[in-house]
C-alpha positions in Angstrom: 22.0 2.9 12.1 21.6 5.6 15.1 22.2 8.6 12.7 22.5 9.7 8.9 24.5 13.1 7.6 24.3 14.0 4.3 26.4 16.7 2.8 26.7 18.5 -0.7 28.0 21.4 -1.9 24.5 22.2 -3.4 21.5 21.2 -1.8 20.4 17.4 -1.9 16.6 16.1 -2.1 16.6 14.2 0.9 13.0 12.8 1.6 12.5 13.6 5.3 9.6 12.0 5.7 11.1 8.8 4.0 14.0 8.8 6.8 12.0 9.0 9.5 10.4 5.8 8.8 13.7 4.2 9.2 14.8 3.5 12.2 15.6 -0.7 12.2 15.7 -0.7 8.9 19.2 -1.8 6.8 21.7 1.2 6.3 21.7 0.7 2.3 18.1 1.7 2.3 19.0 5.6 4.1 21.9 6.0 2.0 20.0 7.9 -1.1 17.6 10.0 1.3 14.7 8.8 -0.5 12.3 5.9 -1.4 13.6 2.6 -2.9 13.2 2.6 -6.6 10.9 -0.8 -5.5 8.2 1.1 -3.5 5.7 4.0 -4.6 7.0 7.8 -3.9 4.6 9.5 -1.4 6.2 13.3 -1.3 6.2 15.3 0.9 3.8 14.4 3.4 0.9 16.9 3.4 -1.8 15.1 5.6 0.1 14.5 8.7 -3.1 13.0 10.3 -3.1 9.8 8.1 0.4 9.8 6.8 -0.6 11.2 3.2 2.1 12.5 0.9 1.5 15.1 -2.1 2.3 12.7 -4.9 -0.2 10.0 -3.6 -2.7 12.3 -3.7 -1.8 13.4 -7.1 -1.6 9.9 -8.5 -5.1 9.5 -6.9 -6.3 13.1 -8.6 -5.2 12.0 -11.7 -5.6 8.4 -11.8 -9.3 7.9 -10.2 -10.3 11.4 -11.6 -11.2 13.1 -8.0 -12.3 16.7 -8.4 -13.2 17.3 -4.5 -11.6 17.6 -1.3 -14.0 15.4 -0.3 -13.9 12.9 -2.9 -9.9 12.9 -2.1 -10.6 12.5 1.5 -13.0 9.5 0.9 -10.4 7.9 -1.4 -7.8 8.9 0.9 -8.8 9.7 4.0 -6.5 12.8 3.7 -8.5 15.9 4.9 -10.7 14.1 6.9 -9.4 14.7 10.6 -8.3 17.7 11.7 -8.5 19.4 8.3 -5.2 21.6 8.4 -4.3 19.9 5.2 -7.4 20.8 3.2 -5.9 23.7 1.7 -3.3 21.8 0.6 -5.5 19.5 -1.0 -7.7 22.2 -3.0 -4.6 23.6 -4.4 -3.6 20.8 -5.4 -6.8 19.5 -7.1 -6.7 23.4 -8.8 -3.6 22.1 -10.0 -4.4 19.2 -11.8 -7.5 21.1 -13.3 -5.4 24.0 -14.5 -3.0 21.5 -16.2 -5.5 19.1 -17.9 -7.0 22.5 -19.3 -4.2 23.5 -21.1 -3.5 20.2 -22.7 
């Protein structure tokens, strides 16, 4: 497959990130514009650096109980090179707090 168009009359959740990892790969698995059911969801990527998507890091807030940038970026390795993504990282992790707060 040299190219992939997708078109709606409303927008579509197309997983950029997801498509540009396949190039070689079988047409069937572009056709939905995101992950195979088979295969973990990253997000959208947020560390660039290391290839890191939002909802790994999530999964890794939540299910190793991280409550640091660096703690995420020693789990991770997100954050840890040029840093643009550490931002990203701390609102996410206020995220997560402010959640498991009001449960």
């Amino acid at each position: 497959m040299a190219a992939a168009l997708f078109v709606s009359r409303r927008p579509v959740a197309v997983m950029r990130d997801h498509l540009a990892t396949l190039p070689g790969a079988p047409a069937e698995e572009a056709l939905t514009g995101r992950t195979p059911a088979d295969r973990p969801d990253p997000g959208p990527m947020l560390c660039s650096c290391f290839g890191v998507g939002v909802n790994t890091i999530l999964s890794a807030i939540e299910t190793r109980g991280l409550m640091s940038v660096e703690a995420v970026g020693a789990a991770l390795q997100a954050g840890t090179n040029c840093g643009s993504c550490r931002s990203g990282i701390a609102a996410l992790l206020d995220r997560a707090q402010h959640r498991e707060a009001a449960e």
